[in-house]
C-alpha positions as CSV (number, residue, x, y, z in Angstrom):
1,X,-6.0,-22.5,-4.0
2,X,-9.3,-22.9,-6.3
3,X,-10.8,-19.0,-6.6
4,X,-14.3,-19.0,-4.3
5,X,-17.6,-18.0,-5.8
6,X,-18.9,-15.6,-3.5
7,X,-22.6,-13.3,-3.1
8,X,-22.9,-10.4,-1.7
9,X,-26.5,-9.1,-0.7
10,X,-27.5,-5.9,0.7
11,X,-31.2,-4.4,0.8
12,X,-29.8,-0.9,1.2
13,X,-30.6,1.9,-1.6
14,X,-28.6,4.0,0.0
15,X,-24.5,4.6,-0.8
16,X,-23.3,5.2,2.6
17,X,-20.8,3.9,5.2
18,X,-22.0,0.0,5.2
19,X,-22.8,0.2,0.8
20,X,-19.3,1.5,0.9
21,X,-17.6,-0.7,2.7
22,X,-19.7,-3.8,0.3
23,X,-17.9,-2.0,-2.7
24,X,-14.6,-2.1,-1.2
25,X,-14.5,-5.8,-0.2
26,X,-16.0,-6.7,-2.9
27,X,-13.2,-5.0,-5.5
28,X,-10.4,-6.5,-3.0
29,X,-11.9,-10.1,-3.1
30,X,-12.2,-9.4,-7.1
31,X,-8.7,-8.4,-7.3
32,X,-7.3,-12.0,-5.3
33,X,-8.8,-13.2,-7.7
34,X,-12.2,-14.8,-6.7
35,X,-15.4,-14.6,-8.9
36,X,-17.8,-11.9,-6.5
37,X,-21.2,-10.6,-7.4
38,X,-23.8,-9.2,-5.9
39,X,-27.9,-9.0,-4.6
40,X,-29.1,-5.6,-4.7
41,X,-32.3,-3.9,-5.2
42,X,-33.5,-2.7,-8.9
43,X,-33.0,1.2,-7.3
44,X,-29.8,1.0,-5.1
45,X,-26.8,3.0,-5.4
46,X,-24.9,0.5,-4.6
47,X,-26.7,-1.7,-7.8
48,X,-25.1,0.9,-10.4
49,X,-21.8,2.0,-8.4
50,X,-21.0,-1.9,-8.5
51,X,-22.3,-2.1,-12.4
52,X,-20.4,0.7,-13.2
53,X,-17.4,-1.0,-11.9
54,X,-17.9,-4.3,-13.8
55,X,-19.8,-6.2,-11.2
56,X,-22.3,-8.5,-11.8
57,X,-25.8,-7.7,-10.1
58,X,-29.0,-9.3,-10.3
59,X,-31.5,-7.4,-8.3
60,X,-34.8,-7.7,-6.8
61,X,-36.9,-5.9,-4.4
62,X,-36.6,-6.9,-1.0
63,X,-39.5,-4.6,1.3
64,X,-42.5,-6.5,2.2
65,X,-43.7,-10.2,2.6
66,X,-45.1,-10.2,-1.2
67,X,-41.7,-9.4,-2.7
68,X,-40.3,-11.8,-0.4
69,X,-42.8,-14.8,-1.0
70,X,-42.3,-13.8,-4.8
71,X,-38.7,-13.6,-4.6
72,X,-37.6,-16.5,-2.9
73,X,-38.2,-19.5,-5.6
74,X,-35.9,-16.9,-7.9
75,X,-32.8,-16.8,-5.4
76,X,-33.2,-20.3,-4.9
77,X,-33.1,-21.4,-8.3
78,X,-30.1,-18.3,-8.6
79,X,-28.0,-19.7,-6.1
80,X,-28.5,-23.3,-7.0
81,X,-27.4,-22.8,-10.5
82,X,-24.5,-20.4,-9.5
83,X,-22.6,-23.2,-7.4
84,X,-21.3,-20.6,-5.3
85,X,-19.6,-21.2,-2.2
86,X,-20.1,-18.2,0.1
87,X,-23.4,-15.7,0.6
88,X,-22.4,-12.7,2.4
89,X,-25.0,-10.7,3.9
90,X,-25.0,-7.2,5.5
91,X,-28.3,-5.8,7.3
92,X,-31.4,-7.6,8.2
93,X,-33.9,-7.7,6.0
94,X,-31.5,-9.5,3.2
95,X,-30.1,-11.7,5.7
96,X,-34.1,-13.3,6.2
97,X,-34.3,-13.1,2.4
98,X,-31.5,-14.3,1.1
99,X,-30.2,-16.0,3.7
100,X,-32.9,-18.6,3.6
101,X,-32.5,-18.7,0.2
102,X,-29.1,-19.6,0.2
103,X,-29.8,-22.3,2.9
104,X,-32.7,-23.9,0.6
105,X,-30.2,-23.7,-2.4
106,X,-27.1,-25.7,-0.2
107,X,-24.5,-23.1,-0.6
108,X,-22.0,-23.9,2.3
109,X,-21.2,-21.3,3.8
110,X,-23.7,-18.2,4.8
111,X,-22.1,-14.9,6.5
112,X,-23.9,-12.1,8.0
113,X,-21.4,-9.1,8.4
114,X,-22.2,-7.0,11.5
115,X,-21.5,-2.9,10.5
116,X,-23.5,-1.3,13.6
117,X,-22.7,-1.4,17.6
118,X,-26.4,-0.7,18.6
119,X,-27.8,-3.6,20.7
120,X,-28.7,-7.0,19.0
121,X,-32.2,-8.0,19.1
122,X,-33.3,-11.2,17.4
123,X,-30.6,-14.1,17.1
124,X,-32.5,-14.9,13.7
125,X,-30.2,-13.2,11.3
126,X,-26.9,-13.8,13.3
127,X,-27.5,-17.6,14.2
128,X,-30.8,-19.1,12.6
129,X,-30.1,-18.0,9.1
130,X,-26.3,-17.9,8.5
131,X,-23.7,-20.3,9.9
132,X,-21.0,-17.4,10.8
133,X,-20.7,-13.7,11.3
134,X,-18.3,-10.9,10.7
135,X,-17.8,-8.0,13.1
136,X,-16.1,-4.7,12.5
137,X,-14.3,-4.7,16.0
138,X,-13.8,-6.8,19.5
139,X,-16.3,-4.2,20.9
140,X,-19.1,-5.6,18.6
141,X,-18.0,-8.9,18.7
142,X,-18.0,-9.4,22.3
143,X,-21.6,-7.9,22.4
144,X,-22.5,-10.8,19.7
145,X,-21.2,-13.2,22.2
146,X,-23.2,-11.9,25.0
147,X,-26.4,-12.2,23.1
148,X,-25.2,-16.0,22.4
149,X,-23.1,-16.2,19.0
150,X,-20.7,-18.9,19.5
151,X,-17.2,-17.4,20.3
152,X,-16.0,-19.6,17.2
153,X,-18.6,-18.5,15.1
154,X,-17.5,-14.9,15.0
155,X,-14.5,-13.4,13.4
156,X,-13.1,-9.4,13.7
157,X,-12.1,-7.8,10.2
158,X,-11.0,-4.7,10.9
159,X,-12.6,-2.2,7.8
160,X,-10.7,-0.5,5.3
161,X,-10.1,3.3,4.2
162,X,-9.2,4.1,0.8
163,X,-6.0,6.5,1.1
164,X,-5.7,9.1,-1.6
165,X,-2.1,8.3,-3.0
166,X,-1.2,10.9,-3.2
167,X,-2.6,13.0,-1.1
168,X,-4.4,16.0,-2.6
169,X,-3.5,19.5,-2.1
170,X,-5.1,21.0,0.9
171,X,-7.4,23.9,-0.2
172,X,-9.3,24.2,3.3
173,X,-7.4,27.4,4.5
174,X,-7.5,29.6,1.3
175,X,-11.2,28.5,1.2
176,X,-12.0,30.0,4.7
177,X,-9.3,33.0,4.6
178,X,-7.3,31.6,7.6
179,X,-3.4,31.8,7.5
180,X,-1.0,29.3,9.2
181,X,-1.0,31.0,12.3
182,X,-4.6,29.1,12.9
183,X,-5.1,26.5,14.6
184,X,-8.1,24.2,13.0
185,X,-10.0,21.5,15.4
186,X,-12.0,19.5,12.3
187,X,-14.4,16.7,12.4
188,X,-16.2,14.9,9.9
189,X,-19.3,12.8,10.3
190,X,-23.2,12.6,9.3
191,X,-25.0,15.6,11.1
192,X,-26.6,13.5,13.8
193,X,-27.4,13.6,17.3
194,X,-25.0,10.4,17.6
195,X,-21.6,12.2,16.1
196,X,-21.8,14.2,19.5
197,X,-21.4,18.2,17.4
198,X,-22.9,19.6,19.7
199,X,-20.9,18.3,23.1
200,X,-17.8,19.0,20.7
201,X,-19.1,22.7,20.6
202,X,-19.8,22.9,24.0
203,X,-16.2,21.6,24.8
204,X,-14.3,24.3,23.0
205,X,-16.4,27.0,24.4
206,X,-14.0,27.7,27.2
207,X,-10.7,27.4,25.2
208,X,-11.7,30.4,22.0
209,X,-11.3,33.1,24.2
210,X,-7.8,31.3,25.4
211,X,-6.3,30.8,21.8
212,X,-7.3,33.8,20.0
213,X,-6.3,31.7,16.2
214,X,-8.3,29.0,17.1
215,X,-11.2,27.7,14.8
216,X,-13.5,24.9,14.4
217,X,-14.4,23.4,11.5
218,X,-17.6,20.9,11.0
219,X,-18.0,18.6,7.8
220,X,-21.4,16.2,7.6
221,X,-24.6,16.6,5.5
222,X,-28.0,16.4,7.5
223,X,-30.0,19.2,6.4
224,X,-32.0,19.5,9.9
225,X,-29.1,19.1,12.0
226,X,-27.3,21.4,10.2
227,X,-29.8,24.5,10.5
228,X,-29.6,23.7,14.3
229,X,-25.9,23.5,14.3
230,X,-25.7,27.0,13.1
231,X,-28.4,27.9,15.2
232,X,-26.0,27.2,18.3
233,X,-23.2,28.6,16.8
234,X,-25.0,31.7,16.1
235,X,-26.2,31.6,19.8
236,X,-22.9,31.3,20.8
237,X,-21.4,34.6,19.4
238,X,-18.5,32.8,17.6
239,X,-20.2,31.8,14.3
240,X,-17.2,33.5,12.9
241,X,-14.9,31.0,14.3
242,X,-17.2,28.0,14.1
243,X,-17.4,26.8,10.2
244,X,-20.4,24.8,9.5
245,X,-19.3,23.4,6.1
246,X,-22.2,20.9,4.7
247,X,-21.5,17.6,2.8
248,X,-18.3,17.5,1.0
249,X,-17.2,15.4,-1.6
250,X,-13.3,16.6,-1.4
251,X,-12.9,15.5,2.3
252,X,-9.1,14.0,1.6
253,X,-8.0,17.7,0.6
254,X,-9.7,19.4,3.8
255,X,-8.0,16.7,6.2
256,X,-4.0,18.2,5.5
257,X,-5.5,21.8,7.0
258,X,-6.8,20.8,10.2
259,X,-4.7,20.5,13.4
260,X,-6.8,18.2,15.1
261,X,-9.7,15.9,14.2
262,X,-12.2,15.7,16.8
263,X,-15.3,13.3,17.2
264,X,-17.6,13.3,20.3
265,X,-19.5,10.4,19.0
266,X,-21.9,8.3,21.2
267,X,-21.7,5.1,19.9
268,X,-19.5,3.6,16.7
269,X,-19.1,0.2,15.9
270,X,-15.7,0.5,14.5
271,X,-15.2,4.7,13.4
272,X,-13.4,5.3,10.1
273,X,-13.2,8.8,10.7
274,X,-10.5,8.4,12.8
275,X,-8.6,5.7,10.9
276,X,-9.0,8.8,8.1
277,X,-7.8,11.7,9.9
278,X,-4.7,9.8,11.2
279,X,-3.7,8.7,8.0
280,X,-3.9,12.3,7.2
281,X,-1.3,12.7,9.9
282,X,-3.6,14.4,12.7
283,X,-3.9,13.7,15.9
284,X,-7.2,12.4,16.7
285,X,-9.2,12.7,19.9
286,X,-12.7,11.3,20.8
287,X,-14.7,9.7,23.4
288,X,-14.1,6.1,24.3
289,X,-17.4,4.0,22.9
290,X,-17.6,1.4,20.6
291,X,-15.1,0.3,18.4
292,X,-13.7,3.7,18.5
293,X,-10.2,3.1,21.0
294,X,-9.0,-0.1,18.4
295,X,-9.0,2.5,16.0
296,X,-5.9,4.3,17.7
297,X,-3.6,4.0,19.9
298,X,-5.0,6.4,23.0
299,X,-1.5,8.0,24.4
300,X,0.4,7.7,20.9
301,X,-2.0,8.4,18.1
302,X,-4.4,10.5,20.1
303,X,-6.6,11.0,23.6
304,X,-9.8,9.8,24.5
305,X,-12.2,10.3,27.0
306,X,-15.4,9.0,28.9
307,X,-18.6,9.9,26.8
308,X,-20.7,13.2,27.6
309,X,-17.9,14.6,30.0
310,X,-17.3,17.9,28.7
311,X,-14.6,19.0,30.9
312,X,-12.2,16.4,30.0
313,X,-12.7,17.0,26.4
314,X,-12.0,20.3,26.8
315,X,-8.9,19.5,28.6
316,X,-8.0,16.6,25.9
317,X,-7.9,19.2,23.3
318,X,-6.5,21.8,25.1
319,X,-3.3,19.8,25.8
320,X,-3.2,19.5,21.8
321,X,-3.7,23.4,21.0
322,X,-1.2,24.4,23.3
323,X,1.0,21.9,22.5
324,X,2.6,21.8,18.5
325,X,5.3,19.1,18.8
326,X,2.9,17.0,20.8
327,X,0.2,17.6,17.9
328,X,3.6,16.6,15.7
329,X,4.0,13.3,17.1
330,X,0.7,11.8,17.9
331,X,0.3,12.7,13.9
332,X,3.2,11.4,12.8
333,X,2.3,8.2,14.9
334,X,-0.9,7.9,13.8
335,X,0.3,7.9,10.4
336,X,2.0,4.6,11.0
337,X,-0.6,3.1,13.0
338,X,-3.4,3.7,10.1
339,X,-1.6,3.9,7.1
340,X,2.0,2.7,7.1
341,X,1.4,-0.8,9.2
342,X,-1.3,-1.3,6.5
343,X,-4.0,-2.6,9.1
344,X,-6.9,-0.5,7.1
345,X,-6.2,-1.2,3.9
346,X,-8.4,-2.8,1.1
347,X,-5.7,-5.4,0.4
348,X,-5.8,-6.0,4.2
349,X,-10.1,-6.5,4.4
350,X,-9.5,-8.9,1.4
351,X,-6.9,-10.7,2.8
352,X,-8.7,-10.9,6.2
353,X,-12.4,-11.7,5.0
354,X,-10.7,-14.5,2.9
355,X,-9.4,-16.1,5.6
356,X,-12.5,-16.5,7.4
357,X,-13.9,-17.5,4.2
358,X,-11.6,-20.4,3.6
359,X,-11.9,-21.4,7.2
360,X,-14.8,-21.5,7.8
361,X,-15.8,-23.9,4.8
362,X,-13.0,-26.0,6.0
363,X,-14.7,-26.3,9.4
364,X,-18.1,-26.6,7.9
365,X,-16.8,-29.0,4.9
């Protein structure tokens, strides 16, 4: 098959979870072989991770009806003289932009790539402006569906985790002074209301006086949410058990020390954190929202339960504490569910977005 010519635009500066998973795809569609470059802002992280990687990206600024008046003509003429076959768009405001740019320039096929579970306003930028749409999971696209996207018009692609091969040393345990004899609950996740800390706090209350060796450790920057984090752990009387540990670029080399992940997040559209922690061989428990149960197997890889109800978190991770060869073998299986099967992999988002790609013009040809 010809290689496509594909653009990917994102307004974000940012280089989080959604800039992230732009890098990814775009190095996997790179390495089958198709020529991929990108829209970006002059100031975005994402603009000189993706130079720094060999990427071509022409950039612009995107905020206010000037820049987009004055910035239209430009993509047009951009796009036009590019001859490319697919624009791939990821948020909003980029979607409007370039978008309508793409559609004024003829470029066949327009995608806007859904990253976020919260509810869908507008149709504009999932229907008006592009002619198809991406979701993370079948929890988001059925809520596209609902708000009217054409079943047909909207494929799943699972994301993709980059596993550390190998895996690094673990270094968590030294770092704190605990022994093996501890037994570490760990989650990982911006410091937000949304990640659900402080329910997860709340939920182990009961069960540190029952398990003398057990700890919990946090991992998230959010400088706000972290001074109030300690503030309850403080308040709590266990602050010496509860390890508040900040933003960490090392998180592959804390995952091997913990026992459990645990995330009592309120909403996810997909939820990488627990694709990473059972890669990492941990069982995995968290509340069932979102995207969050196709990222396990809930009885094999790890529990779940209903949102806000702290009791049966407490009891989901009790059952894991007292229970080692249980621990054992959700990890084990979680192993193969997220890493072995190869369901989260980059090759796999490549192969998958690909697809759609080819399809889709096919359909639309």
């Amino acid at each position: 098959m010809m290689p496509l010519r594909i653009v990917h635009a994102e307004a974000a500066t940012g280089f989080a979870g959604q800039e992230r998973y732009i890098f990814r795809l775009m190095c996997a569609l790179r390495e089958r072989g198709h020529h991929v470059q990108a829209i970006c802002q002059p100031h975005a992280q994402l603009t000189t991770e993706l130079r720094r990687a060999g990427f071509q990206v022409d950039t612009l600024y995107m905020d206010g009806p000037w820049n987009h008046l004055k910035g239209l003509p430009r993509l047009v003429r951009l796009l036009r003289q590019g001859g490319f076959d697919v624009v791939n768009t990821h948020s909003r405001r980029e979607t409007l932009l370039v978008g309508t740019a793409a559609r004024l320039a003829g470029v066949p096929l327009i995608v806007r790539t859904r990253h976020l579970a919260k509810p869908v306003g507008s149709l504009l930028a999932f229907t008006r402006v592009p002619k198809r749409v991406i979701a993370p999971s079948e929890f988001v696209r059925q809520h596209l569906i609902e708000r009217g996207v054409a079943p047909g018009h909207v494929a799943v692609v699972p994301p993709a985790v980059d596993f550390p091969d190998p895996m690094p040393a673990p270094v968590l345990r030294a770092e704190l002074g605990l022994g093996p004899d501890a037994v570490i609950v760990g989650s990982v996740g911006v410091l937000r209301r949304e990640k659900g800390h402080e329910q997860l706090i709340e939920a182990m209350l009961p069960l540190f006086p029952r398990y003398p060796h057990l700890q919990l450790v946090i991992v998230g920057g959010g400088d706000a949410a972290l001074e109030k984090l300690r503030g309850l752990a403080a308040a709590t009387g266990l602050a010496a058990r509860i390890h508040l540990l900040g933003a960490r670029s090392d998180v592959p080399a804390l995952l091997p020390d913990f026992d459990i992940f645990a995330l009592a997040t309120h909403i996810e559209a997909s939820g990488t954190a627990f694709v990473e922690a059972g890669a990492a061989g941990l069982p995995v428990v968290g509340t069932r929202v979102g995207g969050v149960p196709e990222m396990m197997r809930e009885g094999e890889t790890g529990l779940l339960v209903p949102l806000f109800d702290i009791p049966a978190l407490t009891s989901a991770l009790d059952d894991l504490i007292a229970d080692p060869d249980l621990r054992r073998r959700m990890g084990q299986a979680g192993r193969r569910f997220c890493l072995d099967e190869g369901r989260f992999t980059r090759a796999a988002l490549g192969e998958r977005t690909e697809h759609c790609y080819r399809q889709w013009l096919e359909e639309l040809h």
